[in-house]
N, C-alpha and C positions, 0 to 999 in steps of 0.2 A: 156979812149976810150973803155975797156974792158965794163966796166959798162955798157956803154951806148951802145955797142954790146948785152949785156944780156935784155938789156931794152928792144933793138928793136927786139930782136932773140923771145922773152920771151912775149914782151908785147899782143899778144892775149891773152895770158892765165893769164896774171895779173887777169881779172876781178871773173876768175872762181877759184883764188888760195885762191881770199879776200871768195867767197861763202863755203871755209873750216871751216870758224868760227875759234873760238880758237884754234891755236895747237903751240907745240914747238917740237923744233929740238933739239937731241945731240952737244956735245963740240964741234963736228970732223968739223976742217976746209972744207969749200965744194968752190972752185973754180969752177964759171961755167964755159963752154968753150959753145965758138958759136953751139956745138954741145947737148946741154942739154935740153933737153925738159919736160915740162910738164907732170907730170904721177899723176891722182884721180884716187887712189885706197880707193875700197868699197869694203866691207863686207854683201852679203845677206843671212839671214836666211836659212835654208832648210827647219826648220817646219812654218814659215810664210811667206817665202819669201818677207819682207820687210828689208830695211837697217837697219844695227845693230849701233849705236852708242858708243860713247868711244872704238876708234879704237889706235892700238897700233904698226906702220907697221917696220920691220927692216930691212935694204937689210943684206942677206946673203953673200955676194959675190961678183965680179967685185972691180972696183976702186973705186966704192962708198957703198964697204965693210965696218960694221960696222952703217953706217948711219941710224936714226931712225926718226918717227915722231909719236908726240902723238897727238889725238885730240878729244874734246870731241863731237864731232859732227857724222855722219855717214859716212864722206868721209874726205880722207888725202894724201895733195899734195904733190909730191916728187920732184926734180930736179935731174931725170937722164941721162944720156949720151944714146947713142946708142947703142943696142949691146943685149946676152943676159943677164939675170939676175934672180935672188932666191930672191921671198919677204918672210919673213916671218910674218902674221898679226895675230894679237890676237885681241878680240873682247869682252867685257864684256858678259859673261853668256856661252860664244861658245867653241868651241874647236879649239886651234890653228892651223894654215895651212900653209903649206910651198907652195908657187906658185910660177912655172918659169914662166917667162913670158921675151919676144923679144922686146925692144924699137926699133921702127921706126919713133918713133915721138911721139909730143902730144896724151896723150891717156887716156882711162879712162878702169881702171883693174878691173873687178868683181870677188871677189872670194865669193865660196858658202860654208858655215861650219855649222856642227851639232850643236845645240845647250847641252849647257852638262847638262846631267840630272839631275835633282834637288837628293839628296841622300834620300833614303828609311830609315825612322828612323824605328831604333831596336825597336821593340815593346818588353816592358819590360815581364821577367816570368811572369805570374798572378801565384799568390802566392798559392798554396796548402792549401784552407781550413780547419785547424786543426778540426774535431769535439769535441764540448764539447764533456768532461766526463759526461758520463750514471748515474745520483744515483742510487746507489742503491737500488733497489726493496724495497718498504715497505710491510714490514711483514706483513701476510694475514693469518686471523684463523677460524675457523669452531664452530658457533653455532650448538648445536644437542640438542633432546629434544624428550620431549613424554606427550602426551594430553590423560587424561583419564576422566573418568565419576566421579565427586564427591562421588557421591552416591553408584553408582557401582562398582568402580574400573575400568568397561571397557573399551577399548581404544575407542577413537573417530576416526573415517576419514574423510576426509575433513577442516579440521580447519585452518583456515590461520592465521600462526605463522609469524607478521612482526615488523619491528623496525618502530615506530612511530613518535620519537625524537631523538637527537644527532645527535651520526658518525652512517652510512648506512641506513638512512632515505629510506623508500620504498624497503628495501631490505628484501625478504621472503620466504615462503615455504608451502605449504599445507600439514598435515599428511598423510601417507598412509593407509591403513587397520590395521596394528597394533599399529595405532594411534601415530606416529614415525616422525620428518622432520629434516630439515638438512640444516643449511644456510651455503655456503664456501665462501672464498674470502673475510671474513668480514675483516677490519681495526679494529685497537685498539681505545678503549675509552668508554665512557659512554651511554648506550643509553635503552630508555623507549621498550619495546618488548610488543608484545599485541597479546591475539588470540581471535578470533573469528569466531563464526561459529549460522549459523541461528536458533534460538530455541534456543539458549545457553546465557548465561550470558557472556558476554567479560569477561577478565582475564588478567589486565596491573602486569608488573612485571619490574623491576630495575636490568641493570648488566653493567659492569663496567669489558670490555673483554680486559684480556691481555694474552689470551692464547687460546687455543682450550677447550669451555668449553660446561656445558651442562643447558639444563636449562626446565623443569618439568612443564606444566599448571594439573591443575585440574578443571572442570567448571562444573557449577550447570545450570538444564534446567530452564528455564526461564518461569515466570507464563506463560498463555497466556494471551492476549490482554484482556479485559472485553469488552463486548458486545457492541455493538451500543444503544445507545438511541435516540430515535427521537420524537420531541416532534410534537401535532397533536392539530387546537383552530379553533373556528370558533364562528359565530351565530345561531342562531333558529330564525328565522323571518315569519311574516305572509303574504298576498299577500300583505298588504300595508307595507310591511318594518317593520312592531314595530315587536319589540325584543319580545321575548314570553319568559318569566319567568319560571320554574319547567319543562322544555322539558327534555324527559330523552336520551341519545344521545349513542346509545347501538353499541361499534365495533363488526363486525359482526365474530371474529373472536379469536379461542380459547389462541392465544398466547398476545392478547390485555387484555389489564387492566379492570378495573370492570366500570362498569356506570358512566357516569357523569350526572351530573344535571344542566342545564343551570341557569346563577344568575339573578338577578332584569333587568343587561343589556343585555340577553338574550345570553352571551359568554359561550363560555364550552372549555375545554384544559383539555390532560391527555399527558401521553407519554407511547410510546410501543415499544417493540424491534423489531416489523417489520419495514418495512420502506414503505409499504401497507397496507393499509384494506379497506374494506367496513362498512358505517357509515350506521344506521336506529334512526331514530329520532322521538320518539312519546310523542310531546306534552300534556298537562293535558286536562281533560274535556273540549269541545270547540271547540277543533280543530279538524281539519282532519290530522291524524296520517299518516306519509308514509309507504309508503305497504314494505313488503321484498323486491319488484320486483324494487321498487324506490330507494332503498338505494345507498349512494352517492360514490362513487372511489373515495379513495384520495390516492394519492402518493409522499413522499420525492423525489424533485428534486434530482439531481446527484451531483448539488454543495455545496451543506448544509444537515441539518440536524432537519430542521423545514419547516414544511409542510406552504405554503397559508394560510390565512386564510380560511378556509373555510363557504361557507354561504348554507345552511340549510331552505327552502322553504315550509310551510307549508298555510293550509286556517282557519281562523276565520268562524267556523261557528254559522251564524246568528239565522238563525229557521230551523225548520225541519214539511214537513206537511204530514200527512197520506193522500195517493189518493190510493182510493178504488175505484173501478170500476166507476160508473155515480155518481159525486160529488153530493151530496143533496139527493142521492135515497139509503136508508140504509135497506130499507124493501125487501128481497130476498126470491124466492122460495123454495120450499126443493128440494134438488139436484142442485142448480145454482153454478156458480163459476164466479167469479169477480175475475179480474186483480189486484194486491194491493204490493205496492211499496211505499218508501218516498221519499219524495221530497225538497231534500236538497238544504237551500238558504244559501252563504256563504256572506261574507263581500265588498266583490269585485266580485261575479259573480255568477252563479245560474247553479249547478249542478244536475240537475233532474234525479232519476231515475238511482241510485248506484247500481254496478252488486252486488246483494245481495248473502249472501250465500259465500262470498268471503273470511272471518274473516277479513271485513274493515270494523268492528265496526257498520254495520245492525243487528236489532235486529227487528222481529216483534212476539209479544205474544197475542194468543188468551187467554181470562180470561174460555173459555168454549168451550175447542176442541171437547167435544163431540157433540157439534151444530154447531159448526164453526172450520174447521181445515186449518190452513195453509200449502200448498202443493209448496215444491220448487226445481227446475232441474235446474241445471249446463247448461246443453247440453254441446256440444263439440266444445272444441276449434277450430278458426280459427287463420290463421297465419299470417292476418293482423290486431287481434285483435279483443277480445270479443269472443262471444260464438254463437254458429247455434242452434236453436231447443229449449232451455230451456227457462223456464217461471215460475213465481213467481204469485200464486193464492190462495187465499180464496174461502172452500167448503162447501155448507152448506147439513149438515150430518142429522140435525134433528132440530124437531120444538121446537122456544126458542131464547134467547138470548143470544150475547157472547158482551165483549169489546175487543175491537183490540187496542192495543198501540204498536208504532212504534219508534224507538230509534235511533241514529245514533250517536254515537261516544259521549254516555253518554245525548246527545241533543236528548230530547223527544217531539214528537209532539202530538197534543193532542187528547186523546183518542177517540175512535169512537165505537159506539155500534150500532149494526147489529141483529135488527130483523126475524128471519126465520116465514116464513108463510108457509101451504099450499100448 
């Protein structure tokens, strides 16, 4: 009958004892009595306030002293009497709590517990970095030295005294006025040593330092460079291009080489130590020779040392004719004067009427000046060329005859004989 008193006292909370899920109870006999009721006791968080699972509840106290329930769920049912009472619940991960609490019936017990703090691991010493051992300093010595004149004995200043192979490569010193330097700091071992200085012959020497040592150049002055040569070619051509043979091809300048003479192909080349001059080119009998005032510039570019060819311009001349005053009229009074000039015909074009008197190779000869004399003026320059005022004349002085021959550049034309009358 008891039973079924606990059944019927009990059975509301049947359905919410099966919702504990898994739990067990201790050994201790538990007798219910019609007075026992129902107790869900939970466990909430404080730092999430959600139910904590695997709950562990023990009553401290009363007649169901001793009495415990485990359960792995968040809530755990107890069957206790009326009255009051000491839970004790533990909660995986929390901290334990001792709760009174008063049965007056079915109920449900919340207790609230800290969670317990996970432990602060000991973060281990970081160990004391022993420093290596320092080696010891490698030993360091001092070149010293002195640069004088071969010849002289005097000391040199300015010489750069440096190591150009081995140990202390690029390491050096310039002398001072008593021709003196001083490399410190050097390392031990072998190495090539070299002075030099502008104007000066370099000066390599061998040492092999194991100690503070010294070490002596002497240097001889150095030739000077030799001169520049520059070589200078060209042609001598006429207005049609043919190479002109025997042109003599004269630099106009004292530190150039002696004549050349152009060949069959009409080429000429010499070389001079200027690297400028002025060229005059006076071909053989024939030609029209260039004047001083025509002579050619040539100049050695800056990136070599051979000039252009250079080409050279001159004229084939053809005929040459004497014009004296009224062509055909040779018969003159005494005291007349006639105009009288040649008249130069070249190969490609017809130069009449050459500023004579020029030394451009005009020639005019009376055979008998004292009947006929040749009178000629310059006059005065202009500065666009040619001359103001002057004139070139045949005078007839006395009665008789002369022959006029007129020449041009070797080229003669042909004679003319001039009657004086009356």
């Amino acid at each position: 009958m008891r039973s079924m008193f606990i059944g019927g006292a009990v059975a509301a909370n049947l359905l919410f004892v099966a919702a504990c899920g898994s739990q067990s109870t201790n050994a201790l006999s538990i007798s219910p009595t019609p007075t026992d009721y129902l107790v869900i006791v939970r466990l909430v968080s404080t730092d999430t306030h959600a139910s904590v699972p695997g709950l562990h509840v023990t009553v401290n106290d009363g007649p169901r002293a001793g009495y415990s329930v485990s359960t792995t769920s968040d809530q755990a049912a107890l069957q206790l009497p009326l009255g009051p009472v000491s839970l004790h619940v533990v909660a995986t991960g929390h901290q334990p709590v001792d709760q009174a609490v008063t049965i007056t019936g079915a109920a449900v017990v919340e207790v609230k517990s800290d969670p317990i703090p996970n432990p602060v691991p000991t973060a281990e010493p970081t160990p004391t970095p022993v420093p290596p051992e320092s080696p010891s300093p490698a030993a360091t010595f001092t070149l010293s030295g002195r640069v004088t004149d071969a010849r002289t004995g005097q000391a040199i200043s300015g010489v750069e005294v440096e190591s150009v192979r081995g140990v202390n490569v690029g390491r050096g010193a310039k002398t001072d006025s008593n021709g003196s330097y001083r490399i410190d700091s050097l390392v031990q071992g072998s190495m090539t040593v070299q002075a030099t200085a502008e104007g000066l012959i370099p000066q390599t020497r061998e040492v092999v330092l194991a100690g503070n040592q010294s070490l002596d150049f002497t240097l001889l002055l150095a030739a000077p460079p030799p001169p520049p040569v520059y070589t200078f070619s060209g042609w001598v051509r006429d207005g049609r291009h043919t190479p002109i043979p025997g042109a003599v091809v004269q630099p106009l300048d004292t530190a150039s080489p002696r004549n050349v003479t152009t060949g069959p192909d009409g080429t000429w080349s010499f070389t001079a130590a200027v690297a400028e001059l002025r060229l005059l080119a006076t071909p053989p009998s024939g030609y029209e020779a260039a004047y001083p005032s025509y002579a050619v510039p040539v100049k050695v570019p800056r990136d070599g040392n051979t000039t252009p060819r250079t080409e050279i311009m001159t004229r084939k001349i053809a005929s040459v004719v004497a014009e004296i005053g009224y062509p055909g009229n040779m018969t003159i009074a005494l005291g007349q004067r006639l105009s009288a000039y040649p008249e130069v015909h070249f190969d490609d074009a017809v130069r009449p009427n050459p500023m004579l008197g020029q030394s451009d190779g005009t020639a005019i000869v009376s055979s008998n000046p004292a009947v006929v004399r040749w009178n000629h003026r310059m006059g005065t320059a202009i500065p666009d060329g040619g001359f103001d005022g002057g004139y070139s004349e045949l005078q007839a002085l006395s009665i008789g005859s002369a022959t006029i021959t007129m020449t041009y550049y070797g080229v003669a034309a042909p004679p003319v004989t001039i009657q004086v009358v009356p």
